[in-house]
C-alpha positions in Angstrom: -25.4 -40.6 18.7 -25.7 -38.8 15.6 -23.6 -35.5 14.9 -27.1 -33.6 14.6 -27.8 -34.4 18.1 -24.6 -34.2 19.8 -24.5 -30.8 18.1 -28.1 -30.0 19.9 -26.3 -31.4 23.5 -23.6 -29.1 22.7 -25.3 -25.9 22.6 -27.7 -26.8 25.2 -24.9 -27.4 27.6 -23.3 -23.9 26.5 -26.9 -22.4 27.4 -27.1 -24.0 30.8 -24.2 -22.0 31.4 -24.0 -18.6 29.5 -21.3 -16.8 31.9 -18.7 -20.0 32.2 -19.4 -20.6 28.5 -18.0 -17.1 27.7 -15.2 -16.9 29.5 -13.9 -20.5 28.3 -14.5 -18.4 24.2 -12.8 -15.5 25.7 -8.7 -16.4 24.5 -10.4 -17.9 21.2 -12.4 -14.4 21.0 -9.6 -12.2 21.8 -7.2 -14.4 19.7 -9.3 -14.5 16.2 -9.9 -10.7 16.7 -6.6 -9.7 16.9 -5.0 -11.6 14.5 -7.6 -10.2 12.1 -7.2 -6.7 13.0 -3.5 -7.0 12.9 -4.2 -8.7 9.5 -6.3 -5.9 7.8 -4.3 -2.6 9.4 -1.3 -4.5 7.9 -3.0 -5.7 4.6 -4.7 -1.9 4.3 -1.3 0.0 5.1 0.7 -2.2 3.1 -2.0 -1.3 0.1 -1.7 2.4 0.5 2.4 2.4 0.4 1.8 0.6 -2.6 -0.3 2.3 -4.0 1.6 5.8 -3.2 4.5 4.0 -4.9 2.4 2.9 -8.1 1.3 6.7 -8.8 5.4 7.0 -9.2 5.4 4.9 -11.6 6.1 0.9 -11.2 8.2 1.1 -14.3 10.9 3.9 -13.0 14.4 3.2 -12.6 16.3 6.3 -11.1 20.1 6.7 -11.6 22.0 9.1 -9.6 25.6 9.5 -10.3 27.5 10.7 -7.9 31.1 10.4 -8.9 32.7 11.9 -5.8 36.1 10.9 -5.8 36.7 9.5 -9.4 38.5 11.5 -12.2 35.8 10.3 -14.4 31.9 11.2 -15.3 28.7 11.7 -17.2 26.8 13.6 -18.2 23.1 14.8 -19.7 24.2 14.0 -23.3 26.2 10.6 -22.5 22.7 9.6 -20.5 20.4 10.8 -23.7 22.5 8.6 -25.9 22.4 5.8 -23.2 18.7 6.1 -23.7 18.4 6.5 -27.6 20.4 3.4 -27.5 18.3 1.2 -26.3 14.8 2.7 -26.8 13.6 -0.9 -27.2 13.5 -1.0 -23.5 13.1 2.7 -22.5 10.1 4.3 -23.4 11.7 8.0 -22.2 14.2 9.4 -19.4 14.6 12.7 -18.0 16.7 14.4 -15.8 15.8 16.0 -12.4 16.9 18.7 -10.4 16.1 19.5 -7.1 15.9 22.6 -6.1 15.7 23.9 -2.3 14.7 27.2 -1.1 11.9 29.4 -1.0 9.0 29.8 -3.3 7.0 33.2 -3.3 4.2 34.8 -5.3 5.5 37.4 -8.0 4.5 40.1 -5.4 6.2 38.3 -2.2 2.4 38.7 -0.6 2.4 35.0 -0.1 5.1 31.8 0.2 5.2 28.2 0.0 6.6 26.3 2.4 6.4 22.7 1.2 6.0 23.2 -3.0 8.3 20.6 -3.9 10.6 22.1 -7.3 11.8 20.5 -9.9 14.0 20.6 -13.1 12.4 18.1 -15.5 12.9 17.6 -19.4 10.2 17.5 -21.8 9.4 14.0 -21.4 8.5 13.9 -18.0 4.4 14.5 -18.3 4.8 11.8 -20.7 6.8 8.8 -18.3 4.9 9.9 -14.8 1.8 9.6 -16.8 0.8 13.7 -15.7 -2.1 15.2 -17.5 -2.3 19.2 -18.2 -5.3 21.0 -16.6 -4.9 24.2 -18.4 -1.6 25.4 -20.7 1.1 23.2 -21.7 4.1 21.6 -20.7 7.7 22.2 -20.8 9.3 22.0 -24.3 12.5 21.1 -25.9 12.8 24.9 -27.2 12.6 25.6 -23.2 15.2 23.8 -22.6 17.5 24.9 -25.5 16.8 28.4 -24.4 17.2 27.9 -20.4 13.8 30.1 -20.4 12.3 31.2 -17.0 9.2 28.8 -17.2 6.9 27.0 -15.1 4.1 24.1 -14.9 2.5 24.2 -11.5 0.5 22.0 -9.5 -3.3 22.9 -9.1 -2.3 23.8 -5.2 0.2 26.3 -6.3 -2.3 27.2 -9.2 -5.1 27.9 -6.6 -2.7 29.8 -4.3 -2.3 31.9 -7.7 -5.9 33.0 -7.8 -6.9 29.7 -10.2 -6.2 30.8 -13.4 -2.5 30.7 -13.0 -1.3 30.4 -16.5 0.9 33.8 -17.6 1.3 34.4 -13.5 4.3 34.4 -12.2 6.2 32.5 -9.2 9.5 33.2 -7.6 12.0 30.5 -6.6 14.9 31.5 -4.5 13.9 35.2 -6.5 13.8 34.2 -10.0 11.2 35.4 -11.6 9.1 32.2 -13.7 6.6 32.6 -15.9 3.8 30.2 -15.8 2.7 28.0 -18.9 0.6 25.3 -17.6 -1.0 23.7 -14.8 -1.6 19.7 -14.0 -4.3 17.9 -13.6 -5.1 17.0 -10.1 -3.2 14.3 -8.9 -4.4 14.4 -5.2 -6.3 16.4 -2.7 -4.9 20.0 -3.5 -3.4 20.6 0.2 -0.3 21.5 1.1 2.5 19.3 0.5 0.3 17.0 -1.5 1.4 15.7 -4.7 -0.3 18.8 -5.9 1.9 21.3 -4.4 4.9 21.4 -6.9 6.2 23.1 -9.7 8.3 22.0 -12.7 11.1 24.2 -14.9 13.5 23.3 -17.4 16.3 21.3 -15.8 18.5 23.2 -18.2 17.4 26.1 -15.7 17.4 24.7 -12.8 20.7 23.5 -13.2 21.8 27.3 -14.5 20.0 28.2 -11.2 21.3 25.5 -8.4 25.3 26.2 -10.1 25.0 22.6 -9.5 26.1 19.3 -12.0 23.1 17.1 -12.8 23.5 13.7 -11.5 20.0 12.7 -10.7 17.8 10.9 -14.0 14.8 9.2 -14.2 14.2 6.2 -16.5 11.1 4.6 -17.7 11.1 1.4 -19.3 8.3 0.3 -22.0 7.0 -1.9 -18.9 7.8 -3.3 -15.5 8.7 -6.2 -16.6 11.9 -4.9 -18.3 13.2 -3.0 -15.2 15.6 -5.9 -15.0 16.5 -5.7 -18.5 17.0 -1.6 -18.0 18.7 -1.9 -14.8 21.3 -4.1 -16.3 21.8 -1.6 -19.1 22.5 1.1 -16.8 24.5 -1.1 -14.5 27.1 -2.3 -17.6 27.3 1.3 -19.1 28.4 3.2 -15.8 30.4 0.4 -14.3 32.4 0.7 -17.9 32.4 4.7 -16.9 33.7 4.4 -13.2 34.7 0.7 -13.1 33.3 1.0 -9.4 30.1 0.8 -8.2 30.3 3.0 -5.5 29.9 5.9 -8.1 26.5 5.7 -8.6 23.2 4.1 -7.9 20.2 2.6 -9.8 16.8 2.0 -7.7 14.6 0.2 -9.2 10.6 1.1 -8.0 9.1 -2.2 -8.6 11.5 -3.9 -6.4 11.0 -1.7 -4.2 7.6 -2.5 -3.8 8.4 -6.0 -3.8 11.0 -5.6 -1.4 8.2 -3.7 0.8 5.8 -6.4 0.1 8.0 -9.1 1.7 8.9 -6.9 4.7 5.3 -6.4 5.6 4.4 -9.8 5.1 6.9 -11.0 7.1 5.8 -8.4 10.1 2.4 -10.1 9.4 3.2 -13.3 10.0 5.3 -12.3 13.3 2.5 -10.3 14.5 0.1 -13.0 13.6 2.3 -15.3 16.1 2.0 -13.2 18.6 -1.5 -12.7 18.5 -1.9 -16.4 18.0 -0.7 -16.8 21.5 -4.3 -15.6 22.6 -5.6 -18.8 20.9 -3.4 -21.4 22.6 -4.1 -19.5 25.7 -8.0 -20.1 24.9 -7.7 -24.2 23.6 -6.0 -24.3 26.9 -9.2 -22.7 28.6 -11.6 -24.9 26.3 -9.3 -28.2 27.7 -9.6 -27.4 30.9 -13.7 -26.4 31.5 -14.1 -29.6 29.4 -12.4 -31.7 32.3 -14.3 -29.9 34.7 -17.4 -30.8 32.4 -16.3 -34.4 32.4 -15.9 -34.6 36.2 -19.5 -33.0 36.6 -21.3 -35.2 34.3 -19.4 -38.2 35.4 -22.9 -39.9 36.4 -24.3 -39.0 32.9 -21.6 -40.4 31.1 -22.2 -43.7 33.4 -26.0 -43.7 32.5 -25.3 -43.2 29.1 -23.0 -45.9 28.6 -25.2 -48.5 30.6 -28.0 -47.8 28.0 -25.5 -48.9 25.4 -23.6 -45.7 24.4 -20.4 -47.1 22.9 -16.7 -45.4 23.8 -16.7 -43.2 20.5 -20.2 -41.7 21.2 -19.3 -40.4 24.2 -16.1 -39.1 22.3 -18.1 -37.6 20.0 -20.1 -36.0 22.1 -17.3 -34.2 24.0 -15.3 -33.1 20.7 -17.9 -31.8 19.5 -19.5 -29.9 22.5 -15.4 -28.1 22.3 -15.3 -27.3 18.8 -18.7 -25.8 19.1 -17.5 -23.4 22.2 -14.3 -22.6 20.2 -16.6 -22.0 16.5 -18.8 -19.6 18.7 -15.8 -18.0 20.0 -14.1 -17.5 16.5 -17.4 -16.0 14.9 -17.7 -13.6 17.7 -14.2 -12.9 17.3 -14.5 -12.7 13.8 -17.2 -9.6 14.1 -15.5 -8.3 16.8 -12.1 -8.0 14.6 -14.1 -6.7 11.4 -15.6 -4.3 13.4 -12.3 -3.0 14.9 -10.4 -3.3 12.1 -12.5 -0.8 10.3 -13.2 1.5 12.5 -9.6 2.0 13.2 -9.0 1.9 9.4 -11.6 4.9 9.0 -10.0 6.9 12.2 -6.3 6.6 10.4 -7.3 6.6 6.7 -6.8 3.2 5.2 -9.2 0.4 3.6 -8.7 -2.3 6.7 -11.2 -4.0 5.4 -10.6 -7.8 6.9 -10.1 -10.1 3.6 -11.8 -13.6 3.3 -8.4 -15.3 3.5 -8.0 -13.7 6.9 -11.3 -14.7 8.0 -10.8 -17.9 6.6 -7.7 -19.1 8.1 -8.8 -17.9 11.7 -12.3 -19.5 11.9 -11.0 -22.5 10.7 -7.8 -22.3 13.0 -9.8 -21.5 16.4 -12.6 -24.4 15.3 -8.6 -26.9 15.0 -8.0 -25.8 18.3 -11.1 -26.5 20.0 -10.9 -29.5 18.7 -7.6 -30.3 19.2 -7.4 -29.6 23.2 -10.9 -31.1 23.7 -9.4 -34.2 22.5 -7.9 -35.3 25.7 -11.4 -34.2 28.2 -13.5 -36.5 25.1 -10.7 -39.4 25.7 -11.3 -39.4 29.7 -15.3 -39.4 29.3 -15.0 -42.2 27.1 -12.9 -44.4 29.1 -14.7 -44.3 32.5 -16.2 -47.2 33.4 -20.0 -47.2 33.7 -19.8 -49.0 36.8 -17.8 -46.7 38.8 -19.1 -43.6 37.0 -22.7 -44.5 38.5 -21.3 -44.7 41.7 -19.9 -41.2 41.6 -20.7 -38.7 43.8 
């Protein structure tokens, strides 16, 4: 018997019995659609993070000094000559200043709840990559001269009437003039990455009363994070001779830190959705030796017309990984289908990759396979004698 025509038995057996045949693809359906749902919400939230960390900036390192304790320090000129040391590696660093507190229009009639503020230097368009809608950016003379000045995001520059250049904002009631807007770096809401405002850290310090401690490095590329981190590391370990002083984060191992987290919550959740599959080869194993017993008199008429042992083998390994391929396709569209739409309802691209489909078709047609092994092995040793005789 040819695998054309034990194919052909295959499916007509399935269609003689629609109802039993899709219950014993149930596990493999439910199995291959969960682990490719779980597979895409993971892949397409895993992509978003990502990507939110990308738009930082993959080549960042961020120092912050904190120096509590110690006798010693640094400070914004010993970090500029860090940086002018080694610009063969750092492309530009800045200092940053956060500031808390509240954020008002010039005539108090409105406020901002979540405008994020920040004291920058002048090269901070340049190493976050931000482009200038309208106006200009903050410059060195700014900083020399601690003036009251402000770029804005286009949320803040929208809440400002739109043409917010020479307007003015309050933070915690200073007065700041505005001099430019950015381009649009996401969807203008509040407490996007649109809803923000950058002064002179040189007045943001003057205004916080506080020390600067927090600066941001870029490096010429990702690939020499390692090469900047190291830099940093030897310069303020010479400082502090403890590394308890300060920190260095690196964003790109961050994100590859994040990237083996999530894989590794992939592959657990995989295994537990998995389990769905076992419990459907062990469904497939057992309607196949209840098909066996049933067609015990065909199996003897078939082998007394000369059907040898691995025909009838054939016929029954087949007939199982044909129930356990229609389950995985019908698990496969069930999955996609979920996966997107949940993707859609909670904002993500879930779509289900080709790996993912891949590995699970070819896993649930393995299992059918595998647990219709031992059903196959019983048709094919009953003898034709006494299988006529059954009942």
């Amino acid at each position: 018997m040819g695998f054309t025509q034990a194919f052909k038995l295959a499916l007509k057996s399935l269609a003689g019995s629609k109802m039993r045949a899709f219950l014993t693809m149930l596990g493999i359906i439910i199995g291959v659609g969960s682990v490719i749902i779980l597979v895409s919400l993971m892949q397409g939230m895993t992509g978003e993070v990502t990507s939110m960390f990308e738009d930082m900036g993959t080549n960042m390192l961020t120092v912050n000094v904190t120096g509590r304790g110690s006798s010693r320090t640094v400070d914004v000129d010993d970090m500029y000559d860090l940086y002018e040391e080694n610009t063969d590696v750092f492309m530009g660093m800045s200092p940053t200043v956060a500031i808390m507190g509240s954020v008002k229009t010039a005539t108090d009639s409105d406020s901002f709840s979540s405008t994020s503020v920040s004291g920058v230097s002048e090269q901070y368009a340049e190493i976050n990559g931000l482009g200038l809608q309208s106006g200009r950016f903050i410059s060195y003379a700014d900083l020399e001269a601690r003036s009251k000045v402000a770029v804005v995001g286009t949320y803040v520059a929208n809440m400002l009437g739109g043409n917010a250049v020479g307007q003015t904002v309050k933070v915690n009631g200073n007065a700041l003039t505005v001099v430019g807007v950015i381009e649009q770096q996401d969807d203008s809401t509040e407490g996007s990455l649109d809803d923000c405002i950058y002064l002179p850290y040189t007045t943001a310090s003057k205004l916080t009363f506080g020390q600067i401690s927090t600066y941001t490095f870029a490096t010429w590329d990702s690939s020499l994070n390692a090469q900047g981190t190291t830099i940093l590391d030897n310069a303020l370990y010479a400082v502090f001779e403890n590394d308890d002083f300060y920190n260095i984060s690196d964003m790109q191992e961050m994100i590859d830190s994040m990237g083996e987290m999530t894989g590794m919550m992939t592959m657990v959740l995989v295994g537990i959705a998995g389990i769905s599959l076992l419990v459907g080869g062990i469904g497939i194993m057992n309607i196949m030796l209840v098909s066996v017993t049933e067609r015990t008199r065909e199996i003897g008429i078939r082998k007394s017309l000369g059907a040898k042992k691995r025909d009838i083998m054939r016929q029954f390994v087949i007939e199982a990984g044909t129930t356990s391929a229609l389950g995985g396709v019908i698990g496969i569209v069930f999955g996609a289908a979920v996966a997107l739409a949940l993707g859609q309802a909670i904002g993500i691209n879930a779509a289900p990759s080709v790996s993912a489909v891949g590995v699970s078709f070819g896993v649930s047609v393995f299992i059918g396979v595998f647990f219709g092994f031992m059903p196959a092995n019983k048709a094919a040793k009953l003898n034709p004698i006494d299988a006529l005789r059954y009942d």
